[in-house]
C-alpha positions, 0 to 999 in steps of 0.5 A, spaced: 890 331 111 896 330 116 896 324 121 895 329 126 890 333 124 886 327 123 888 325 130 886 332 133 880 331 129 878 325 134 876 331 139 877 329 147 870 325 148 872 320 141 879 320 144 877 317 151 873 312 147 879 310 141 884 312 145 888 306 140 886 309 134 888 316 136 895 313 138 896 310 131 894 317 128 899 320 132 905 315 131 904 316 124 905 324 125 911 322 128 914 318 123 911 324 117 916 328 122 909 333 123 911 339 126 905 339 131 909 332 134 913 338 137 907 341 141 904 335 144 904 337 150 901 343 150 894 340 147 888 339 152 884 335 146 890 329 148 889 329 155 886 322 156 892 320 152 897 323 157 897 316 162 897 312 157 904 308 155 904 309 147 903 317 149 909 317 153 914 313 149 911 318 143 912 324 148 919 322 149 922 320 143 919 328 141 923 330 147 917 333 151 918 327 156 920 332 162 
Protein backbone atom coordinates (compact mmCIF):
# COMPACT_ATOMS: atom_id res chain seq x y z
CA UNK A 1 0.00 0.00 0.00
CA UNK A 2 1.17 3.76 -0.96
CA UNK A 3 2.19 6.43 1.53
CA UNK A 4 -0.97 8.17 0.55
CA UNK A 5 -3.52 5.76 0.40
CA UNK A 6 -2.68 4.74 3.73
CA UNK A 7 -2.67 8.57 4.85
CA UNK A 8 -6.21 8.81 3.06
CA UNK A 9 -7.08 5.91 5.08
CA UNK A 10 -6.93 7.66 8.23
CA UNK A 11 -10.65 9.17 7.36
CA UNK A 12 -11.19 13.05 8.49
CA UNK A 13 -12.31 11.95 12.11
CA UNK A 14 -8.49 10.20 12.80
CA UNK A 15 -7.06 12.94 10.83
CA UNK A 16 -8.45 15.63 13.15
CA UNK A 17 -7.24 13.43 16.25
CA UNK A 18 -3.38 12.24 14.40
CA UNK A 19 -3.15 15.13 12.55
CA UNK A 20 1.22 14.18 13.03
CA UNK A 21 0.50 10.94 11.95
CA UNK A 22 -1.31 11.73 8.91
CA UNK A 23 1.46 14.33 7.87
CA UNK A 24 4.24 11.94 7.97
CA UNK A 25 2.32 9.37 5.83
CA UNK A 26 1.87 12.14 3.42
CA UNK A 27 5.49 13.68 3.65
CA UNK A 28 6.24 10.06 2.52
CA UNK A 29 4.05 10.07 -0.55
CA UNK A 30 5.80 13.31 -1.67
CA UNK A 31 9.15 11.56 -1.29
CA UNK A 32 7.53 8.30 -3.14
CA UNK A 33 6.67 11.14 -5.74
CA UNK A 34 2.87 9.75 -5.66
CA UNK A 35 0.75 11.17 -8.23
CA UNK A 36 -1.88 11.99 -5.66
CA UNK A 37 0.52 14.52 -4.00
CA UNK A 38 -0.76 16.47 -7.07
CA UNK A 39 -4.31 16.34 -5.84
CA UNK A 40 -3.87 17.29 -2.26
CA UNK A 41 -5.77 20.22 -2.71
CA UNK A 42 -9.00 18.97 -4.11
CA UNK A 43 -9.08 16.11 -1.14
CA UNK A 44 -11.94 17.09 1.54
CA UNK A 45 -10.70 13.94 3.77
CA UNK A 46 -7.45 16.31 4.64
CA UNK A 47 -9.16 19.40 5.28
CA UNK A 48 -8.27 19.49 9.00
CA UNK A 49 -4.90 19.49 7.89
CA UNK A 50 -5.17 22.35 5.75
CA UNK A 51 -4.00 25.04 8.39
CA UNK A 52 -1.55 23.09 9.78
CA UNK A 53 2.14 24.46 8.81
CA UNK A 54 3.78 21.01 7.78
CA UNK A 55 0.45 20.67 5.29
CA UNK A 56 1.25 24.06 3.74
CA UNK A 57 4.85 23.62 3.26
CA UNK A 58 4.09 19.95 1.67
CA UNK A 59 1.16 22.13 -0.46
CA UNK A 60 3.83 24.40 -1.87
CA UNK A 61 6.58 22.12 -2.56
CA UNK A 62 3.62 20.09 -4.95
CA UNK A 63 3.17 23.59 -6.09
CA UNK A 64 -0.55 23.70 -5.31
CA UNK A 65 0.40 26.90 -2.57
CA UNK A 66 -1.83 29.24 -4.67
Amino acid sequence: MKSCEIALETKSDTVTTKKGTALDWLEKCYVEQDWYCWDLKGQAVFDPLRTEPRFQALLKKVGLDK
